[in-house]
C-alpha positions in Angstrom: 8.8 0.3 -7.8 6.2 -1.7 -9.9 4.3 -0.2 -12.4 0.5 -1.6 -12.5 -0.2 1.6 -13.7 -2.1 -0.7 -16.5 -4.3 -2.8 -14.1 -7.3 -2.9 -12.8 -8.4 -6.2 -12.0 -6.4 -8.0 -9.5 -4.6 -4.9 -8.2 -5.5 -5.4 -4.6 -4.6 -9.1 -4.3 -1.4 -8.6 -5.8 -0.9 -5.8 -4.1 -0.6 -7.6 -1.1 0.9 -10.4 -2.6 3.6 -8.0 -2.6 3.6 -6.9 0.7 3.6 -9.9 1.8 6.8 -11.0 0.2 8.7 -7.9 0.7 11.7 -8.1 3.3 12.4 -4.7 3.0 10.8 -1.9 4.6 8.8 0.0 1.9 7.7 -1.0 -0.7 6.0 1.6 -4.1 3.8 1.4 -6.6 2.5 3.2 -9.8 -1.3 2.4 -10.4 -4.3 4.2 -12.3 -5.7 7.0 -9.9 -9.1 5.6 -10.5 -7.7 1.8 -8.7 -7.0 4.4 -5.3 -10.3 4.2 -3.4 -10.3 0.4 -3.8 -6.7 0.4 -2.5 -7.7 3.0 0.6 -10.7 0.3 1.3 -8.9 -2.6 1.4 -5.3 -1.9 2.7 -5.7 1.6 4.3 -6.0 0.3 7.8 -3.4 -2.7 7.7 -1.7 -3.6 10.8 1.9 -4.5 9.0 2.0 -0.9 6.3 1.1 2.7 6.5 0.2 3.2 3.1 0.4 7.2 1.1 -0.8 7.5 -2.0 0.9 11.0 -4.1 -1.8 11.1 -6.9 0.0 12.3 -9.9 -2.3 13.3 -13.1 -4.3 9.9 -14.4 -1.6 7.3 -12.0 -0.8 7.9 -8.2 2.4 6.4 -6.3 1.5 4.7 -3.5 4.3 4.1 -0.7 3.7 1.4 1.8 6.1 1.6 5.2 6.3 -0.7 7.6 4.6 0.2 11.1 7.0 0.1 13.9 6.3 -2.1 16.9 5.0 1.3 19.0 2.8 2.2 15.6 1.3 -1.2 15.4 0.0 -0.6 19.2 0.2 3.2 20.5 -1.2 2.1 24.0 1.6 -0.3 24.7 -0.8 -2.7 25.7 1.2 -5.5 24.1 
């Protein structure tokens, strides 16, 4: 887990800065609660993560999993 609990500026870009160089298939952490609705705008809807945020006082832990192949298209279109 990485604690940005501290930062505000830059979060989301090094957010997924993150996500982009994790291997593994989750990935957590701590930010300020106030940094959540720019987080839910800008990664909420990614293809690659499901993303839960567990808000917990003034910081939330957000949890990004991977999407499965069937989560990353339910219609099996691919």
């Amino acid at each position: 887990m990485k604690d940005y609990s501290g930062r505000t500026c830059g979060l989301v870009p090094q957010i997924q800065q993150d996500l982009d160089a994790t291997a593994g298939e989750s990935a957590e952490f701590l930010v300020t609660a106030k940094a959540i609705l720019a987080l839910v705008s800008a990664l909420g809807e990614s293809r690659a993560w499901r993303m839960d945020v567990e808000e917990r006082g003034d910081t939330a832990l957000v949890r990004f999993t991977r999407r499965t192949p069937v989560e990353d298209d339910p219609l099996h279109l691919v």
